[in-house]
C-alpha positions, 0 to 999 in steps of 0.5 A, spaced: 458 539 470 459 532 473 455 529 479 460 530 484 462 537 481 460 543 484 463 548 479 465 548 472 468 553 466 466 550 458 471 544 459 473 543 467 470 542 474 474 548 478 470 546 484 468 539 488 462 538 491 464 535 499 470 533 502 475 529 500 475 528 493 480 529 487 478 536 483 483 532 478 479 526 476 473 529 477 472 529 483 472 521 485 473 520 492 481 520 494 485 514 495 484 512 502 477 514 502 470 512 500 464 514 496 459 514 502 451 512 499 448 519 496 452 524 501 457 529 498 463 528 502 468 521 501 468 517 508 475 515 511 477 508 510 479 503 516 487 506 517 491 503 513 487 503 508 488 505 501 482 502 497 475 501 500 468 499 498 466 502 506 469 502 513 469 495 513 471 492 506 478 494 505 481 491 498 488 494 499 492 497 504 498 501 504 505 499 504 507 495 511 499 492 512 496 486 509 488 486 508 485 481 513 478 480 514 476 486 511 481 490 514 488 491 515 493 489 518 500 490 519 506 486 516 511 484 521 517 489 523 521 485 518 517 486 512 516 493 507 510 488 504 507 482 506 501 477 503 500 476 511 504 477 518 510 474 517 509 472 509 513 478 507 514 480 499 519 484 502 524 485 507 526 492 510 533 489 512 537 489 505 541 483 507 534 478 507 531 475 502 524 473 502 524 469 495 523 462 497 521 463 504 517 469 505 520 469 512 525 475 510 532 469 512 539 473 513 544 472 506 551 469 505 555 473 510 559 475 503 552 478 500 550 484 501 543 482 497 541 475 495 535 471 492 537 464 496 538 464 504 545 463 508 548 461 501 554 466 497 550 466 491 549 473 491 546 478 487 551 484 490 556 483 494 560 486 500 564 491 498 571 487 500 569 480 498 
């Protein structure tokens, strides 16, 4: 058996030591959560948090927070991802972009997604345009 497993047939853990750990990877910590020094059960991570070193060393958050100070932190209401508040990857309105501004602008009023701001140059358009 592996260290984190608390029962095993001839070829598999059938029983993890502790809580919140994966039976299907061996009984690892499960995302969200940490191994916590030599104890048994996997620590939360800081809420948002899907990877961490400990409560307070987050290296990824979860979809809508960006990692800051160790932390997450959450993106501003126009973004489903961001690298900071308001820097977005993407954004929750279908009709922004956030390709050269990260700031999520409006498209042309003829597109229904676009990869340049306020301009009809359109990936898709509305229907009836």
């Amino acid at each position: 058996c592996s260290a984190n497993c608390a029962s095993c047939d001839e070829w598999h853990c059938i029983e993890c030591l502790g809580e919140n750990r994966d039976l299907l990877s061996r009984c690892d910590c499960l995302e969200g959560t940490f191994q916590n020094g030599t104890e048994a059960d996997c620590a939360l991570c800081s809420p948002g948090c899907l990877e961490c070193f400990n409560e307070l060393d987050c290296l990824e958050c979860e979809e809508g927070y960006f990692v800051l100070d160790g932390g997450c932190e959450m993106c501003d209401l126009k973004c489903t991802n961001c690298t900071e508040f308001d820097q977005c990857i993407d954004c929750r309105d279908k009709n922004e972009t956030s390709n050269l501004t990260e700031l999520c602008d409006k498209c042309g009023p003829h597109c229904q997604t676009c990869t340049v701001p306020d301009s009809n140059d359109c990936e898709t358009c509305l229907t009836g345009s």
